[in-house]
C-alpha angles and dihedrals in degrees: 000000000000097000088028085069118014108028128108088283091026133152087256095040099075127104093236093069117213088281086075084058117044130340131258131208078266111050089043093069137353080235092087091049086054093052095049079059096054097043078052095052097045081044080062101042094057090048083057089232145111097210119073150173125232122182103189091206107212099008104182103198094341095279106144089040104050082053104052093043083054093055094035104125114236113271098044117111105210128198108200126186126173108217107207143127098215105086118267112279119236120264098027117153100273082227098075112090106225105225132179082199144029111274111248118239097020118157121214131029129355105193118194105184113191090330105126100056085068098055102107122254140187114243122225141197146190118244124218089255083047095247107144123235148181111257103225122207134197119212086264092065089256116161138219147159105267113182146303104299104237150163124015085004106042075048097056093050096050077060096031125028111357106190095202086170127084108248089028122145152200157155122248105228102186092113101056094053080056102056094042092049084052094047098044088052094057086064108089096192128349141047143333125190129173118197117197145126103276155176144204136226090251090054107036114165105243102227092029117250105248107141135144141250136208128151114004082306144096112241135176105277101250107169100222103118097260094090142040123256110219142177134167125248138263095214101175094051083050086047092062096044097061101054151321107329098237095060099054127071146183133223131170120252087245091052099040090051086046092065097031091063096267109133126169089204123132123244119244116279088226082073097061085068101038099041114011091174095054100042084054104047079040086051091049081044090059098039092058094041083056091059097050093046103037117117114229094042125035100340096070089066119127121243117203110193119176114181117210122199091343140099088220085127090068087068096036112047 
């Protein structure tokens, strides 16, 4: 999965970029790039600062962070890096700060959209005498029985994701508590927030959920560098990785818009008479609004926000 995605011929790699593939919250409505901006303003205004910090983890082109810098209000000071392996693409504002990591000591918001459910994970599976094993795969996408699954992972499912039933599956998401520990430690003072598709311990998905994309399409996730190599997130074990319990929480996307001033309602008809321009740009508005909020789609994504420093929670939960 490592080399599938992120080595020399690698899924990310390519010039493309993932926005030729499938579409994120980002590329379906400028609407998710203004209220980034607003969760970054109000970020700022609990620091008690104008001037502010943003690390866009696992930036793609540039995408979340050209948008945001074009709805930042004026008098805010703004820092932004892209956190990405891909190069820098060309054009990009000259602003933004091209990183392989996430910056130490930063203060505002650190922003991981659908980044976690491409750090790459082992598979594992439950044998018919129960014994738990690593799934292997050959770049064909051909399967077979590794070993016994031990130590710090055979560890992390017994908390996480026990598979008690022969053909069961999972992924093993002890890396990506990991990397979001490590990225959260890299924010002084401010908020972190991961977006992604999830699940939780009580709601586990029997035979796991990691597939591929290429295309516009869902394809079988065969690791040879032309799709990409997805599975949703355990968010509550992430949760607990980066930091005491008490001080992360999740919403859902359609929660979290919703605060945040995305609503998928309809404008009044009576607009439509007094101002036919502005009840059809406010009717594109909605419709957009609809697709970043609707369950069942983008608006059952998790959001994993994790203050630091900061009584943001106050205004979030």
């Amino acid at each position: 999965m490592e080399s599938a995605l992120y080595g020399p011929e690698g899924f990310y790699r390519r010039p493309e970029g993932p926005a030729g593939h499938f579409r994120t919250s980002v590329h379906a409505s400028p609407l998710f790039a203004s209220a980034v901006a607003r969760l970054l303003v109000a970020t700022a205004e609990a620091l008690g600062t104008d001037e502010i910090d943003l690390v866009d983890v696992g930036a793609g082109r540039g995408e979340l962070l050209t948008g945001v810098l074009a709805a930042v209000p004026e008098g805010l000071a703004v820092r932004p890096y892209a956190v990405e392996r891909a190069a820098r693409p060309p054009g990009l504002d000259p602003r933004v700060e091209w990183c392989g990591s996430p910056p130490a000591g930063t203060r505002g918001l650190l922003f991981a959209n659908e980044w976690l459910d491409n750090v790459p994970v082992d598979v594992a599976e439950a044998g018919p005498d129960g014994t738990v094993r690593y799934v292997l795969v050959g770049p064909d996408g051909a399967e077979r029985p590794g070993a016994p699954v031990g130590g710090p992972d055979a560890l992390w499912l017994e908390r996480w994701w026990p598979l008690a039933e022969p053909g069961a599956r999972a992924e093993i998401g002890r890396p990506r508590d990991e990397a979001w520990a490590g990225a959260v430690a890299t924010l002084d003072r401010g908020l972190a927030v991961a977006v992604d598709y999830a699940h939780v311990r009580a709601g586990r998905p029997l035979f796991g959920t990691l597939t591929g994309f290429r295309d516009g399409r869902e394809v079988r996730p065969v690791p040879d560098g032309r799709c990409d190599l997805t599975a949703h997130v355990a968010l509550d074990a992430c949760a607990a990785a980066g930091g005491p319990a008490h001080s992360s929480f999740v919403l859902s996307q359609r929660e979290a818009l919703h605060r945040l001033g995305v609503s998928g309602d309809r404008p009044p008809l009576s607009l439509a008479t007094t101002d036919p321009t502005s009840y059809i740009r406010a009717l594109a508005a909605a419709g957009e609004a609809a697709e970043l909020t609707a369950r069942g789609g983008l608006g059952d994504f998790g959001w994993l926000m994790r203050p630091v420093g900061t009584a943001l929670r106050d205004w979030t939960a």
